[in-house]
N, C-alpha and C positions, 0 to 999 in steps of 0.2 A: 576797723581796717583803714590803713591811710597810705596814700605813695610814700617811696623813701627812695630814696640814690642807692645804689648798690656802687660795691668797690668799682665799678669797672667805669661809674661816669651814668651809665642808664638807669634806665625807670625801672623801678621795679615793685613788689608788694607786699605789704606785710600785713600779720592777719586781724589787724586792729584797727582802732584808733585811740589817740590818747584822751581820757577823760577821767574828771577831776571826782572825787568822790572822800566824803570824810567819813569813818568807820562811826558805827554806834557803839554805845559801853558792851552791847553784848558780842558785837561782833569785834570789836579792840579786846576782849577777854578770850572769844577763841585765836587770837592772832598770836596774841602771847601765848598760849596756853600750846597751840597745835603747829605754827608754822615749823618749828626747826624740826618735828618729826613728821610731818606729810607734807611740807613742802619744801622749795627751791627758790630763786631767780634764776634764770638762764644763765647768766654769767657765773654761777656758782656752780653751774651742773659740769660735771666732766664729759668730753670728748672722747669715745663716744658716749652716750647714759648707759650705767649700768642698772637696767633694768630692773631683772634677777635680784640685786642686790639690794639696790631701794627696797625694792617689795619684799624682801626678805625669804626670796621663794622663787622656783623654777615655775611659770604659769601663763598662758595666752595673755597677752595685753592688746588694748582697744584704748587708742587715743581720742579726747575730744577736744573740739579746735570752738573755742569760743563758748564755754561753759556760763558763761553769764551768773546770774544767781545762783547755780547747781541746781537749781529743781532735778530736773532730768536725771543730770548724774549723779545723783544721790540716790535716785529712784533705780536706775539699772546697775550702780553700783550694789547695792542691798539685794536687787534680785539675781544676782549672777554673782556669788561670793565666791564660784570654782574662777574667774577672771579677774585680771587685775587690769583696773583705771589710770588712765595718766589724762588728767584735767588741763588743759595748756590756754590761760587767760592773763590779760594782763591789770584789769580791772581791781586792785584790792578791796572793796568793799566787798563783792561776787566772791574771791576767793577767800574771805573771813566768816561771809555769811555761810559755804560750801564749806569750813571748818566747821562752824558750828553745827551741820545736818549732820558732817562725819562724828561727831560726839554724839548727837541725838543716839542716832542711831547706831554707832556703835563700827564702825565703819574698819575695815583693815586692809581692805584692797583698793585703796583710793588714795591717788599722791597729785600734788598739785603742783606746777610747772607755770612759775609767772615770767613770762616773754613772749615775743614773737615766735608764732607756730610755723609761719615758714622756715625761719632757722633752725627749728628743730627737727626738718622735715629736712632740711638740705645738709646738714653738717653735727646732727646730734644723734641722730640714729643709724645702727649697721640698717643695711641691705635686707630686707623681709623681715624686720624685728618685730613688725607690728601686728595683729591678727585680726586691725580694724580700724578703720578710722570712720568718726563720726564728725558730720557738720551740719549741726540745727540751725536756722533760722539767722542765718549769718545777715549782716549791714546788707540791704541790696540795692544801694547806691540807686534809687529810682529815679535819677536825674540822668537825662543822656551823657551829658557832661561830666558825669562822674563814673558812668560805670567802667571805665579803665579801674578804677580803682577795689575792685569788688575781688575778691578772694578767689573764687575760682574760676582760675582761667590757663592757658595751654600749659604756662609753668610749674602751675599748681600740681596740675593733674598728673604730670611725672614724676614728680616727689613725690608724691603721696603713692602713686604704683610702684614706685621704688622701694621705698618703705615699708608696704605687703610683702608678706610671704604671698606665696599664691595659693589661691581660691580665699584669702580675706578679703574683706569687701570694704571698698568705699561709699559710706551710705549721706546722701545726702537730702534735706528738705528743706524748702522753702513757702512762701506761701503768696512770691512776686512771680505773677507768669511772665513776665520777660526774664528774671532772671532764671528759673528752670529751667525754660526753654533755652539759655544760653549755658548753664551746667550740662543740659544733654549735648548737645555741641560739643561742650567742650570732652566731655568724657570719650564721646562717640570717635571722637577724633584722637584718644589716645589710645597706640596700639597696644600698651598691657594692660588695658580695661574692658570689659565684653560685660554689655547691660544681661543682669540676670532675667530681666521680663522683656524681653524683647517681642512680644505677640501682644503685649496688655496694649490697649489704646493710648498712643502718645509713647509707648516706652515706657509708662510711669509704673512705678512700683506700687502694689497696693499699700495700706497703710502698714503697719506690722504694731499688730495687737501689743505688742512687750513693748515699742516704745511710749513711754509716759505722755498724759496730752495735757499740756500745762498751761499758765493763765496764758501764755501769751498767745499759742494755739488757739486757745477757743474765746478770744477774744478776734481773732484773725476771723476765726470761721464766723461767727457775729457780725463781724463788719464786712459780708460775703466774700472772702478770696479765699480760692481754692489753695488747699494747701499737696502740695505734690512733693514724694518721695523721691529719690533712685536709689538706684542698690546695683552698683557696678565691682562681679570679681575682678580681681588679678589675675591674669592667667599666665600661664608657662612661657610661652613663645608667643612674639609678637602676634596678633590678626591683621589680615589685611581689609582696607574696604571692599 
C-alpha cells in the first residue's frame, strides 16, 4: 500500500505498494498456462465487473484485498466451493504462485484481479455486490510517519460498506496492536458498520476456526504479537453513536 494523488490534487490511498519480483519457471508456467482464464488487470476489467459472468455462475462473492501468496485463499477458496473468490493483489509473483494452488487444487471458484483494491471498491463494483470482504494482515505502516498511509482508514471503510450487501461482513486481522486498535476506530466510526462482538474484551472477534493459520500467522504469534480479528456487518440503515 502506498500514497498516490487522486483526480482532485489530494491525498489519497491505494491498497498496495509497488514491488519488484521475478516469477520462477513454475510459477512463469502457471501464468501462461492460467492467467487469460482466472484472471484480469484492472484496466481490463469492465465498469461495472460482471461478476456472475466471470464466474460463470449466479453465487455469493467474498473479495480479498491483498492475497499475497494465496495461502489462505486457496485454502477458503477449496473449502467453501458453494462461494466465489475475487483475489484483488497487485504483486505478480503472489498472483502466479495463487495460479499455481488453483491447478493443485483444482480450483473453479477463484478469479484474480491484479490492481489497486481501492478502485475496485470505488468504481468497479455495483452497490452490495459483494457478500464479504476479507483483509489479512495488511502493510501496517508501523512507523508514525507512515501510518497515513495504511489501508484502512475513514475512506476505506465506506467503500467497502458500500460494496456490502447487508449483513455481509467486513472481516479484518492484524497482528500490530496499534493498527487494530486504529481499524476498530475506524469501523466503529462508520455508520453502515455495527461490530458483530461488541461484549468480547476490546471488541475483538474471536479467532474463527475456518480461517487458515498460515506461516506468517504463527510466525507472528512466535515472535509474541497478538493477532486480533474484527468482523464488522453491514447493516441496513445507518447507526448512530
Amino acid at each position: 500500500m502506498s500514497e498516490t494523488l487522486t483526480p482532485e490534487g489530494g491525498r489519497g490511498v491505494v491498497s498496495f505498494v509497488h514491488r519488484g519480483g521475478r516469477l520462477t519457471e513454475g510459477q512463469r508456467g502457471a501464468w501462461q498456462a492460467g492467467w487469460a482464464r482466472y484472471g484480469r488487470t484492472l484496466d481490463e476489467a469492465p465498469t461495472p465487473l460482471d461478476l456472475a459472468g466471470w464466474f460463470g455462475r449466479s453465487a455469493p462473492v467474498v473479495m480479498e484485498i491483498g492475497s499475497g501468496m494465496g495461502e489462505s485463499t486457496a485454502a477458503l477458496a477449496a473449502a467453501a466451493p458453494e462461494i466465489d473468490h475475487l483475489a484483488v493483489e497487485v504483486y505478480q509473483p503472489g498472483l502466479a504462485q495463487l495460479l499455481m494452488r488453483i491447478r493443485e487444487r483444482g480450483l473453479t471458484n477463484l478469479r484474480l484481479l491484479r490492481g489497486d483494491a481501492v478502485r475496485v471498491l470505488a468504481d468497479r463494483l455495483e452497490p452490495g455486490s459483494l457478500d464479504g470482504i476479507r483483509v489479512y494482515f495488511p502493510d501496517p505502516w508501523p512507523k508514525r510517519k507512515h501510518h497515513k498511509r495504511r489501508l484502512v482508514r475513514p475512506e476505506f471503510a465506506a467503500l467497502a460498506a458500500a460494496a456490502l450487501r447487508p449483513g455481509a461482513t467486513l472481516h479484518l486481522a492484524t497482528d500490530w496492536a496499534h493498527y487494530a486498535e486504529q481499524m476498530r476506530e475506524v469501523c466503529q466510526a462508520e455508520p453502515l458498520l455495527a461490530n458483530r462482538y461488541p461484549d468480547e474484551p476490546g471488541g475483538w472477534a474471536p479467532r474463527p476456526a475456518w480461517r487458515p493459520l498460515t506461516k506468517y500467522e504463527q510466525r507472528a504469534v512466535a515472535e509474541g504479537r497478538t493477532v486480533r480479528d474484527l468482523i464488522y456487518p453491514r447493516v441496513s440503515h445507518p447507526v448512530s453513536d
